[in-house]
C-alpha positions, 0 to 999 in steps of 0.5 A, a space after each residue: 052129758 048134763 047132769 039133772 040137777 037134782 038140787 037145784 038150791 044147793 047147786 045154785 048155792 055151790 055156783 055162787 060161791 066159786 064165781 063170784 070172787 071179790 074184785 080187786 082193783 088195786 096196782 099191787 094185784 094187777 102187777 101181781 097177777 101180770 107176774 104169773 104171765 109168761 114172756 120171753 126176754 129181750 134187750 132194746 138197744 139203740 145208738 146214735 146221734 142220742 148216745 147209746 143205750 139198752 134196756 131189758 123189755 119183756 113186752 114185746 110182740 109183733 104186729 104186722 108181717 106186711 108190713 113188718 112191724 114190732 111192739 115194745 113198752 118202755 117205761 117213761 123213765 127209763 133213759 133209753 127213751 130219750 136215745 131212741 128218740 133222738 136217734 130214730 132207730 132200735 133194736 130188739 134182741 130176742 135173748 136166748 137161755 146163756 143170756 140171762 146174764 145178758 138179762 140181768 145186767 140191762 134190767 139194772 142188776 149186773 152180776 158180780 164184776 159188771 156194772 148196771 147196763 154195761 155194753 162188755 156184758 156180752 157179745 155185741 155186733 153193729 147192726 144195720 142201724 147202727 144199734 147195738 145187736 147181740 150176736 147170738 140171739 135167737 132173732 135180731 129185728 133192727 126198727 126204724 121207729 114206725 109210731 110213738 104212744 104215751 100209755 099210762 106210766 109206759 112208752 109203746 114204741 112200734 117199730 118198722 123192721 128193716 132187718 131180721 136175723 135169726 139163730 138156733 137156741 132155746 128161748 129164755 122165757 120169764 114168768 113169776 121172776 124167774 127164768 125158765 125155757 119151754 118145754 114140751 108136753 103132751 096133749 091132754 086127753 079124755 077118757 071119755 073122748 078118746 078120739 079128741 086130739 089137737 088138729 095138726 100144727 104146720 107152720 104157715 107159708 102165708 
């Protein structure tokens, strides 16, 4: 129900206040802010003619079911961007929760005994590509390379799935650098609406 704004000076003041913060524009809040989004985790991987390669990517989505397509963003010097280029082909490994280790080592920072970006970490499989799969993973989409877009520090690579596996386990999902997984809660209510609910989620069939 509205409220009667009895004090129209003092609640136009009170509005003001709270919604006008001070912009800021600036790399350092931009990043900052993005570290407050949560993702999940994956390693890019590739090999071939180019030599291979693997690095941990958060952004990473899909972007077509037909046909199938997917979206990662390396930065531009990183040097799997020169192997993927030359071989054509990735693979983009969804890393479940005992991966964080997995993680790590392709974000360039191993745990004790391993190196930087180092293929003994973990347990890898051949996909069809040829680029390397982590075996266990929660799901496995193996690309050829459908587009390539220069955005502004960052290569945006679209790739045509050929093959998709998938495993149970729970996602690993980072966010403000920290791991975490998902976990379920229940849907918010309201005194004053007690009848307001989240309609029915089914998965679609489409």
């Amino acid at each position: 129900m509205p409220i009667a704004d009895r004090h129209p000076a003092v609640e136009t003041t009170a509005r003001t206040s709270v919604a006008s913060p001070m912009p800021d524009n600036s790399t350092a809040n931009f990043v900052l802010a993005m570290s407050a989004v949560a993702t999940g985790v994956t390693v890019v991987a590739t090999d071939g003619p180019g030599g291979r390669a693997a690095q941990t990517v958060s952004a990473m989505c899909s972007v077509s079911a037909d046909p199938a397509l997917v979206l990662v963003c390396l930065h531009g010097r990183s040097p799997v961007n020169d192997a993927i280029s030359e071989n054509g082909v990735f693979c983009v490994n969804v890393l479940a929760t005992q991966h964080d280790h997995v993680a790590d080592t392709f974000a360039g920072r191993p745990w004790p005994g391993k190196q930087r970006w180092d293929f003994t970490c973990g347990h890898w499989t051949v996909a069809e590509s040829g680029s390397p799969r982590v075996h266990d993973a929660i799901a496995s989409f193996d690309c050829t390379v459908h587009d390539v877009i220069e955005a502004g520090t960052h290569r945006v690579y679209i790739g045509r799935v050929a093959a998709v596996e998938a495993h149970p386990g729970e996602p690993l999902m980072y966010a403000s650098h920290t791991y975490s997984k998902p976990a379920a809660f229940e849907p918010s209510t309201f005194p004053d609406y007690p009848d307001a609910h989240p309609a029915p989620r089914t998965r679609s069939t489409k």
